[in-house]
C-alpha positions as CSV (number, residue, x, y, z in Angstrom):
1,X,0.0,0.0,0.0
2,X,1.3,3.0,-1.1
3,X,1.1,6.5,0.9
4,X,-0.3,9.6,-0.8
5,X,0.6,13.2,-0.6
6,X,-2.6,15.7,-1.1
7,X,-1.7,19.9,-1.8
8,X,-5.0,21.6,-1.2
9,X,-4.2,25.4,-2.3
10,X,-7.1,27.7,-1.8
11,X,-7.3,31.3,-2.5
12,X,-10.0,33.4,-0.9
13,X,-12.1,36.0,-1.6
14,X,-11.4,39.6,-1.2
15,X,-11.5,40.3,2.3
16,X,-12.1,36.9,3.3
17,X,-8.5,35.4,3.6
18,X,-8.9,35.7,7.4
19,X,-12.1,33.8,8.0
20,X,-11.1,31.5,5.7
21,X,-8.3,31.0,7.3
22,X,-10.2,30.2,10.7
23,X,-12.6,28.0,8.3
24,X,-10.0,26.1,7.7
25,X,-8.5,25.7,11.0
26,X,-11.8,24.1,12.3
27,X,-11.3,21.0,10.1
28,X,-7.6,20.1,11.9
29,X,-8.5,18.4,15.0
30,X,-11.3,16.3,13.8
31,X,-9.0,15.6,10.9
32,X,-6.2,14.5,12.8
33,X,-8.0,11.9,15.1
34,X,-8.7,10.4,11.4
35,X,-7.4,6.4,11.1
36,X,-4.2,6.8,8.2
37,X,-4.0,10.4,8.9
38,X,0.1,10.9,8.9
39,X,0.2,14.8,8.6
40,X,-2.5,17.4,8.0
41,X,-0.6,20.9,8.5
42,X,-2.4,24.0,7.3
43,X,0.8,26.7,5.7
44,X,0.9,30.3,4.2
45,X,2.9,31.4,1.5
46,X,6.2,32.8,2.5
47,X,7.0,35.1,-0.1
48,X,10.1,36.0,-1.8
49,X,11.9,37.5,-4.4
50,X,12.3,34.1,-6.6
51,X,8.6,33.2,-6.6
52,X,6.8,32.6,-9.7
53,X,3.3,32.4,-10.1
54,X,0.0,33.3,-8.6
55,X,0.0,33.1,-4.3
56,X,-2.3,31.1,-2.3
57,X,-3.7,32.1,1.5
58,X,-4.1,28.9,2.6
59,X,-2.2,25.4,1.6
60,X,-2.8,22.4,3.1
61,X,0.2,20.1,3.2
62,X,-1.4,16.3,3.8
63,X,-0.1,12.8,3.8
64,X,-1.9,10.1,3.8
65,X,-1.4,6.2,4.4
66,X,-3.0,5.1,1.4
67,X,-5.6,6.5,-1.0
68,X,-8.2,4.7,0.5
69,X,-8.1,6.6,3.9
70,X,-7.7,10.1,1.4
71,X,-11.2,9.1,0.2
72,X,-12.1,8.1,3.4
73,X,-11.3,11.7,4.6
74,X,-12.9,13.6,1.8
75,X,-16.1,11.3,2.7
76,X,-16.5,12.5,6.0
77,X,-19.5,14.8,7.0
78,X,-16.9,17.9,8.3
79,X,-15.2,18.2,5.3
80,X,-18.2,17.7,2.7
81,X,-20.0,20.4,4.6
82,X,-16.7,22.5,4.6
83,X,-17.1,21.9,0.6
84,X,-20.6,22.5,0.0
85,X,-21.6,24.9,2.4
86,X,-18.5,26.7,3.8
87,X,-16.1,27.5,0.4
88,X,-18.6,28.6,-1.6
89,X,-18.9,32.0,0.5
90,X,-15.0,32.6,1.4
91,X,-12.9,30.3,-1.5
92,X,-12.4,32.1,-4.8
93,X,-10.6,29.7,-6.4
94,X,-9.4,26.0,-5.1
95,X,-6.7,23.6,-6.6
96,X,-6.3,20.3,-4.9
97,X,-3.7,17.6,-5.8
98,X,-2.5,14.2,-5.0
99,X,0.8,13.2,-5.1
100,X,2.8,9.5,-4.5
101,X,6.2,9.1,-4.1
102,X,8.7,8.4,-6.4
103,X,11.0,5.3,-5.5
């Protein structure tokens, strides 16, 4: 079984970075008590001079034990109701990837 890596980048909407921020923040603990649940760490950009590209308030760095526990996760009640009822009034734009590692 192979481990999976998950980058959720969101970027809010003006004036909203903060409570989505906090938004966010709600889903860590109930996250972490999750089975397969290996690291669930929510980041800011840092920026600096070298950066290309557009920035993002909020990344999500995850890792996972398998895929099957990822699904598991974006299954649960607290994070579809982050999805459907939540991001849709702070989130102007969301990209979320997965990611296995290379041997």
């Amino acid at each position: 079984m192979t481990s999976v890596y998950c980058v959720a980048r969101f970027k809010a909407k003006p004036g909203k970075a903060v409570a989505l921020q906090a938004a966010l923040k709600e889903l860590i603990s109930d996250t972490h008590r999750e089975e397969g649940c290996l690291l669930y760490q929510l980041t800011e950009e840092i920026p600096y001079e070298g950066a290309n590209g557009e920035s993002w308030d909020c990344v999500f760095v995850e890792h996972w034990a398998s895929r099957e526990v990822f699904d598991a996760h974006c299954d649960q009640p607290y994070i579809k109701d982050y999805f459907e009822q939540v991001a849709p009034s702070l989130v102007d734009e969301a990209d979320v990837r997965l990611y296995r590692p290379v041997d």
